[in-house]
C-alpha positions as CSV (number, residue, x, y, z in Angstrom):
1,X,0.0,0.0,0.0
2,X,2.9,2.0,0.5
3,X,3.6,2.6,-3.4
4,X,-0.1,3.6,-4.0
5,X,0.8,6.5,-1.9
6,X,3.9,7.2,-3.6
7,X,1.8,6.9,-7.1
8,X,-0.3,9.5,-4.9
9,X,2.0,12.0,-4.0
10,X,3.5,11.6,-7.3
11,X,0.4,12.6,-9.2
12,X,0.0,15.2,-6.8
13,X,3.2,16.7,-7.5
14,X,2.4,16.1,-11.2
15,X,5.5,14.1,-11.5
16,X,4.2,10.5,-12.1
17,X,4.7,10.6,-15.6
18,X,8.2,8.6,-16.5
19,X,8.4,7.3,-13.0
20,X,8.6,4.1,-11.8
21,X,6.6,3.5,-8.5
22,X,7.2,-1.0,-7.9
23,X,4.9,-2.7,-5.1
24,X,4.6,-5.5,-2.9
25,X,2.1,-7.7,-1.8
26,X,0.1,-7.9,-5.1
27,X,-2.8,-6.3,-3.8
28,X,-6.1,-6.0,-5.3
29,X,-5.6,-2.4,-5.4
30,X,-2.4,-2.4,-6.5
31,X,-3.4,-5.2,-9.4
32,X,-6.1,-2.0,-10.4
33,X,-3.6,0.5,-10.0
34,X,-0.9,-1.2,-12.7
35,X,-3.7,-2.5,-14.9
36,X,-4.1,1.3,-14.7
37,X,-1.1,2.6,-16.0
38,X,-0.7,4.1,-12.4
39,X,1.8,1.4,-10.5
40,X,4.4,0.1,-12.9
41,X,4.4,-3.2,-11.5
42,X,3.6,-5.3,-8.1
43,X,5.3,-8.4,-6.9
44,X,2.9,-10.8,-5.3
45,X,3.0,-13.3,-2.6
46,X,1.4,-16.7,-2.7
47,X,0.6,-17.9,0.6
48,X,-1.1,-21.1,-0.9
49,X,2.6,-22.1,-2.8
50,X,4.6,-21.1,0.0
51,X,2.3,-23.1,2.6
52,X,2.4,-26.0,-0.3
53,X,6.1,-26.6,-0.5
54,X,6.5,-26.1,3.1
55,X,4.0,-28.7,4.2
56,X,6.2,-31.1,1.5
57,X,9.3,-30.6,2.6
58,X,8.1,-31.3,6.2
59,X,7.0,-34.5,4.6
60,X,10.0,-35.2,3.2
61,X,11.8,-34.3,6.0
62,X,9.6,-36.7,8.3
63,X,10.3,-39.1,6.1
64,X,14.3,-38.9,6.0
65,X,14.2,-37.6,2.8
66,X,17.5,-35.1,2.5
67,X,16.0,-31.6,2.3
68,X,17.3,-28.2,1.0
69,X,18.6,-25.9,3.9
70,X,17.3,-22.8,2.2
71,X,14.1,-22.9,-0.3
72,X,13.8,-20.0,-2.7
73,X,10.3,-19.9,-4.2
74,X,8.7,-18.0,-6.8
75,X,7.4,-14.7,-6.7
76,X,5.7,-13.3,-9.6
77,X,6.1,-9.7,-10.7
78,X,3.0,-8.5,-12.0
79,X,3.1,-5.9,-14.7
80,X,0.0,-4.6,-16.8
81,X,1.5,-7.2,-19.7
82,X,0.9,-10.5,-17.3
83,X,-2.3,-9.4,-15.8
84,X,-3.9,-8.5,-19.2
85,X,-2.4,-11.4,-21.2
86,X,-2.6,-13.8,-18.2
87,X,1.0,-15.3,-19.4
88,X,1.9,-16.0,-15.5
89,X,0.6,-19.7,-14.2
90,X,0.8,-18.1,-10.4
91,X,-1.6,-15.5,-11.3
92,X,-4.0,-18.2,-10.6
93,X,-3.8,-18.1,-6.8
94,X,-3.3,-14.2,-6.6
95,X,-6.5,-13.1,-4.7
């Protein structure tokens, strides 16, 4: 929510145009605000994926399966481009 303010004080200032204001969170707000033209992009958590792996690696972990000591998982950037042509497969569980 904090770059919707920026994108705020931005347009206030009348300096948004040719600045790049990048979120977190994935927000439906912020979703609105890049479908928008407003935010330039927002990078989304998935709480279902993360939740997913980590309940399989506990699993495999139970199990004596060797597991990784760090886990990176995916994070999709969404830009106008991915939420109009739908091209990311994790867009799926954005809420």
């Amino acid at each position: 929510l904090i770059a919707l303010g920026a994108v705020e004080a931005l347009k206030a200032k009348g300096r948004l145009t040719g600045t790049k204001v990048v979120g977190v969170d994935g927000t439906q707000d912020a979703r609105r605000a890049v479908e928008a033209g407003e935010l330039s992009a927002t990078v989304a958590q998935v709480p279902y994926l993360l939740g997913k792996r980590a309940v399989e690696l506990a699993v495999d972990a139970t199990e004596g399966r060797q597991v990784p000591q760090r886990e990176i998982t995916g994070t999709p950037v969404l830009t106008r481009a991915v939420l109009v042509d739908k091209s990311c497969s994790e867009l799926r569980y954005v809420r």
